[in-house]
C-alpha positions as CSV (number, residue, x, y, z in Angstrom):
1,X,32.2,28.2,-4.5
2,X,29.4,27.0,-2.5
3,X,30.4,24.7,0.6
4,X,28.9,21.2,1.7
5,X,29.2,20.1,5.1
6,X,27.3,16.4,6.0
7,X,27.6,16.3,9.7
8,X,26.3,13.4,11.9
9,X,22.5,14.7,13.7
10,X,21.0,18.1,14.3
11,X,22.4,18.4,17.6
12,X,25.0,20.5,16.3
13,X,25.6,23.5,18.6
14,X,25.5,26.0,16.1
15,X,22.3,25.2,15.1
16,X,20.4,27.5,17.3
17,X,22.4,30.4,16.7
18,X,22.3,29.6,13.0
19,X,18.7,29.7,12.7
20,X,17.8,31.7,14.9
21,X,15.1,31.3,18.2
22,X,12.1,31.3,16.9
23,X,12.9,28.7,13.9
24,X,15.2,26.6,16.6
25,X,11.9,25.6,18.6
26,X,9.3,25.6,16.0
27,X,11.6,23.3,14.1
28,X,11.7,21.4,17.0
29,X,8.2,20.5,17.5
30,X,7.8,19.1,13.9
31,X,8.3,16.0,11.7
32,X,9.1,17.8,8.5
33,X,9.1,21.4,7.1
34,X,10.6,24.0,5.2
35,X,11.2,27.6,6.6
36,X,12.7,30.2,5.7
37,X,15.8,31.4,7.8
38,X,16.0,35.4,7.5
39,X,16.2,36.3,4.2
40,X,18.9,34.2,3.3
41,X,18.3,30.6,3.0
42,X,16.2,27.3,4.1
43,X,15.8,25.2,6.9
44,X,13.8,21.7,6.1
45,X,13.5,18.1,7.6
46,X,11.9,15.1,6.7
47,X,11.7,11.3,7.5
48,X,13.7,9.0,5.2
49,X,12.1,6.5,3.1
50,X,11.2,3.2,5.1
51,X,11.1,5.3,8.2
52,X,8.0,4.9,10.6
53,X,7.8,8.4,10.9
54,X,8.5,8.2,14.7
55,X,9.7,11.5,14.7
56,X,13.3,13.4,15.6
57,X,15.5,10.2,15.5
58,X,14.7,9.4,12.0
59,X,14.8,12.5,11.0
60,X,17.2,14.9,8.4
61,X,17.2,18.1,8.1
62,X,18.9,20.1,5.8
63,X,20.1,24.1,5.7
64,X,20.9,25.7,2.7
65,X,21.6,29.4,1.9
66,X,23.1,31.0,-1.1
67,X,26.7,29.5,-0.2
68,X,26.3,26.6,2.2
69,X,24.3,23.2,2.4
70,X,24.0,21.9,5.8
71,X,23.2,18.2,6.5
72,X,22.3,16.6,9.4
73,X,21.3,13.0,9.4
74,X,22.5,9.5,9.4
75,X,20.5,8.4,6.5
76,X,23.3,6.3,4.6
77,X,21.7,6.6,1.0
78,X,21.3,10.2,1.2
79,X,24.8,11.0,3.1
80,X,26.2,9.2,-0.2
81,X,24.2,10.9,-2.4
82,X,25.6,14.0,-1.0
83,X,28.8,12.8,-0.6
84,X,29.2,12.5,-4.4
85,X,27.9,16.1,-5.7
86,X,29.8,18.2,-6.6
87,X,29.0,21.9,-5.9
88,X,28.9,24.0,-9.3
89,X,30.7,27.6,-9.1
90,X,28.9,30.7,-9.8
91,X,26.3,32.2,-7.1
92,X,23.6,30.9,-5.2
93,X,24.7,27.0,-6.6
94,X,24.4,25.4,-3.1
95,X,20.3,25.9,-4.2
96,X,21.0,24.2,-7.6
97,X,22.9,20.9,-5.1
98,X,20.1,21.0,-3.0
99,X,17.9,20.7,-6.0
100,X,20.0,17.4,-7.4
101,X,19.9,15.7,-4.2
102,X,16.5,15.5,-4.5
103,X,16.0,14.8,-7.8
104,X,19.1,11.4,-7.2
105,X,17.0,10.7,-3.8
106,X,13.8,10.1,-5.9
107,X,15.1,9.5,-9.3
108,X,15.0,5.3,-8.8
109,X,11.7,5.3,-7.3
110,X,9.3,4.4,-10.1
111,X,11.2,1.7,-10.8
112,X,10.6,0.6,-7.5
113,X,7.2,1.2,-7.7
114,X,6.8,-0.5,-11.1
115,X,8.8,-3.7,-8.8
116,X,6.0,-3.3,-6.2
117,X,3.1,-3.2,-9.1
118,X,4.5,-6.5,-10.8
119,X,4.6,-7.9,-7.2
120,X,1.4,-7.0,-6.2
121,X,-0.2,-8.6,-9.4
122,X,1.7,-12.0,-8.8
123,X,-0.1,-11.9,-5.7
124,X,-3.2,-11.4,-6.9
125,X,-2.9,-14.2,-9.4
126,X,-1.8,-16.6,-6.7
127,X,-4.9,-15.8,-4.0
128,X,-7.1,-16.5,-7.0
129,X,-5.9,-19.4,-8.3
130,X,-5.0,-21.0,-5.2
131,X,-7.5,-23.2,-4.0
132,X,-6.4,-22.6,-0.3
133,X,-4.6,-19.5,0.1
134,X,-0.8,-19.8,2.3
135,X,-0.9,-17.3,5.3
136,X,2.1,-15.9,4.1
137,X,0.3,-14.6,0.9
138,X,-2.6,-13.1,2.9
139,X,0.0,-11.0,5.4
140,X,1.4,-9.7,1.8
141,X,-1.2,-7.8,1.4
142,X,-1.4,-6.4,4.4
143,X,2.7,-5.9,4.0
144,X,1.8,-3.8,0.9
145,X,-0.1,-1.7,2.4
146,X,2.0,-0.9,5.1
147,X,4.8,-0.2,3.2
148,X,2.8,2.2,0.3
149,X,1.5,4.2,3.7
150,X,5.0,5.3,4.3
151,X,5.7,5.5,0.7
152,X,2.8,7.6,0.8
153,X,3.5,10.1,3.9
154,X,7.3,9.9,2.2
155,X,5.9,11.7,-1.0
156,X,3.7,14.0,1.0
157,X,5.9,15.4,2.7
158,X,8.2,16.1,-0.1
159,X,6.3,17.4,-2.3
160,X,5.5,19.6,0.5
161,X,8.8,21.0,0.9
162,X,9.6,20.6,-2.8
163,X,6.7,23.1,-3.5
164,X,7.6,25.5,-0.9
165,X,11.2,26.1,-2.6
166,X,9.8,26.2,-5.8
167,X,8.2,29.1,-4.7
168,X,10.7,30.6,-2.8
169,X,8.8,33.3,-0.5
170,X,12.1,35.7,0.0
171,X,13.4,35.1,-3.2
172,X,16.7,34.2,-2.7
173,X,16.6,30.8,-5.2
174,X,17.6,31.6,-8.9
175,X,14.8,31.2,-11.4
176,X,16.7,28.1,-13.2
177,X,16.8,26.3,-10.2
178,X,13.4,27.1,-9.1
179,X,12.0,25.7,-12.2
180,X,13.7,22.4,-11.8
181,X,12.0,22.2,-8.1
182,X,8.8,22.7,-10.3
183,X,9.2,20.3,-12.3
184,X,10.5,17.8,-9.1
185,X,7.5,18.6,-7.4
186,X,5.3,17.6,-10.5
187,X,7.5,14.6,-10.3
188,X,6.7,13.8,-6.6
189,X,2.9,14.2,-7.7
190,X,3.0,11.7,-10.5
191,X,4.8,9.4,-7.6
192,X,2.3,10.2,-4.8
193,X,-0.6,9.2,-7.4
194,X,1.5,5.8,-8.5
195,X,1.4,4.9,-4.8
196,X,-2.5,6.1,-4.4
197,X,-3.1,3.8,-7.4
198,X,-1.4,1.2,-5.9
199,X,-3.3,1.1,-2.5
200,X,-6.4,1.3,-4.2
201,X,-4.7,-2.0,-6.2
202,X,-3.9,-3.4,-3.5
203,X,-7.8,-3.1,-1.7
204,X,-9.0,-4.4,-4.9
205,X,-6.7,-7.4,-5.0
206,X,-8.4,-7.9,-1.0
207,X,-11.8,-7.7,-2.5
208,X,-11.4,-10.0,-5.2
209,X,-10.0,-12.9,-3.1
210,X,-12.9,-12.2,-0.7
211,X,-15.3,-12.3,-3.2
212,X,-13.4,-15.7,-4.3
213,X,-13.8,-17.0,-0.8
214,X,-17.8,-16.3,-0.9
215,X,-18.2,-17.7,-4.1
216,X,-16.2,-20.5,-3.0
217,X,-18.9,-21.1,0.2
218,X,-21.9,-20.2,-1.5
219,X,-20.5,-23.4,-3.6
220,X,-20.7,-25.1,-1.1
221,X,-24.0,-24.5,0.5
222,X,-25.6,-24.7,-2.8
223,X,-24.5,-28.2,-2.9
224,X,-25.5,-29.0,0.5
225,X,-28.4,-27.6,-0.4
226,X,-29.4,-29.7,-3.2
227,X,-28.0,-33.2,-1.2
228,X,-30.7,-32.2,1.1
229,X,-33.5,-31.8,-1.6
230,X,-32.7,-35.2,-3.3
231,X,-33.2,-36.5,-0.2
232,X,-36.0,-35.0,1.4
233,X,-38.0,-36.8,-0.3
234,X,-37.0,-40.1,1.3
235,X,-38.2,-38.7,4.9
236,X,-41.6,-38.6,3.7
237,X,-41.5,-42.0,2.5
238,X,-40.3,-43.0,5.6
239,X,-42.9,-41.0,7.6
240,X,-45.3,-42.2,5.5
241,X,-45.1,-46.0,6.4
242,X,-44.3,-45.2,9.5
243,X,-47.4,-44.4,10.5
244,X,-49.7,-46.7,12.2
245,X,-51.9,-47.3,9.4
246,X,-52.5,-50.9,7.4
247,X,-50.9,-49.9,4.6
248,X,-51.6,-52.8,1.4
249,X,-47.0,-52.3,1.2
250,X,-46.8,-53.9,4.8
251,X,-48.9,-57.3,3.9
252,X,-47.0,-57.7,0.2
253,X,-44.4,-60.0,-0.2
254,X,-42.3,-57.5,-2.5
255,X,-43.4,-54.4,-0.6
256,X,-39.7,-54.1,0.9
257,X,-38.3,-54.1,-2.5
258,X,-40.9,-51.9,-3.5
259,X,-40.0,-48.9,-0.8
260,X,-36.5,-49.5,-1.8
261,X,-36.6,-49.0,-6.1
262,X,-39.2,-46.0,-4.7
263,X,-36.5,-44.4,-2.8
264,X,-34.0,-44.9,-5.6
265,X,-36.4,-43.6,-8.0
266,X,-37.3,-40.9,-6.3
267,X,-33.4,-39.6,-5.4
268,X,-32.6,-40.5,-9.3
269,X,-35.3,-38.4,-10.7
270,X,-34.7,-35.6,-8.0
271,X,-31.1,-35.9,-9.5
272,X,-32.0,-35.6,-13.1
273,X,-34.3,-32.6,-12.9
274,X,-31.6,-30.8,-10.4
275,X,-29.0,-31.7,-13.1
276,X,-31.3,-30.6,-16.3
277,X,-31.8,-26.9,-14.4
278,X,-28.4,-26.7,-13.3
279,X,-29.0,-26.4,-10.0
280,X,-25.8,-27.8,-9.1
């Protein structure tokens, strides 16, 4: 019968002398990893979900021989998880618990991720169809991608350590329970490329509301632009009699009316042929 012990941090002082020198310090110096221990077992740590992969006080680590799983982390989710297996008889079956807790730690996440997609698409929908985009919904985006990053390093580094046990370089991991950490690192792939698919979502759903916000101010300068044209024709009529010339206009009686229904004219029919090309 195979023994599990959740203790509180790493700081345990047995730890050294259960890993041994060499493994004690270069375990020290990394985020997350998975060595092997003499030729009887596995030491590995990684960063919990939702942490900002600051390094040794986020971290759990993990040692499991043929016998004994070893946990050392205050990670509430996975101290339950733990707390609720149940350790099989037979030999090496601390392997085959190692191998569940992994598969309950990640066993909820594509429905997460699936909660994140649906999320993400409301939010694209709104920034389009909004006429004037909240703050709030533009810090989302940025919120998304932040939180898919870590979901992101989370999966890396799993798979990572899922992958080396799966491969088991001094062969002390039964074949059954090697094959289900193949098939849970194939699982952690398919995650890692929901999460890549998402980011690259989420930069589209960027690109298309600033595409939306140029099309919206091209808009706008178009019609500025064509306000402009209707009425640039009205400065040459007023340069035109401006000009210190006896023009025939300035001596009529109805020559005041006249420059007037010109003008009109002139912005109407400016107007209409805008209009009929669509300029606007």
């Amino acid at each position: 019968m195979s023994v599990i012990e959740i203790l509180p941090s790493q700081g345990d002082e047995t730890l050294e002398a259960l890993l041994g020198e060499t493994v004690y310090i270069h375990q020290r110096k990394r985020r997350h990893f998975c060595l092997p221990v003499g030729n009887q077992g596995y030491f590995l740590a990684f960063n919990p979900k939702g942490s900002k992969m600051s390094g040794m006080t986020e971290r759990q680590s993990i040692y499991c021989d043929g016998d004994t799983l070893r946990y050392y982390g205050a990670d509430k989710r996975s101290r339950a998880i733990l707390g609720g297996l149940k350790p099989l008889s037979g030999d090496h079956d601390a392997f085959w618990v190692l191998a569940m807790f992994f598969t309950e730690l990640t066993e909820e996440d594509v429905d997460h991720l699936e909660t994140m997609e649906e999320k993400i698409n409301n939010l694209e929908i709104q920034l389009l169809t909004n006429n004037g985009a909240a703050h709030s919904e533009l810090s989302r985006i940025a919120d998304f991608r932040k939180a898919l990053l870590t979901r992101k390093r989370y999966y890396d580094q799993l798979g990572l350590i899922i992958d080396r046990l799966a491969e088991d370089q001094i062969g002390v991991i039964p074949e059954g329970v090697r094959r289900h950490f193949h098939a849970l690192g194939q699982y952690l792939r398919y995650l890692l490329q929901f999460v890549v698919d998402l980011r690259e979502f989420v930069t589209q759903v960027r690109e298309a509301y600033q595409a939306k916000i140029d099309i919206d101010q091209n808009q706008t300068m178009k019609i500025f632009t064509v306000i402009t044209a209707i009425f640039l024709p009205l400065s040459l009529i007023v340069g035109w009699y401006g000009m210190n010339f006896n023009i025939p206009e300035f001596n009529w009686a109805h020559g005041y009316l006249y420059v007037i229904v010109l003008s009109i004219a002139v912005c109407a029919g400016c107007f209409v042929i805008f209009k009929r090309h669509k300029w606007f």
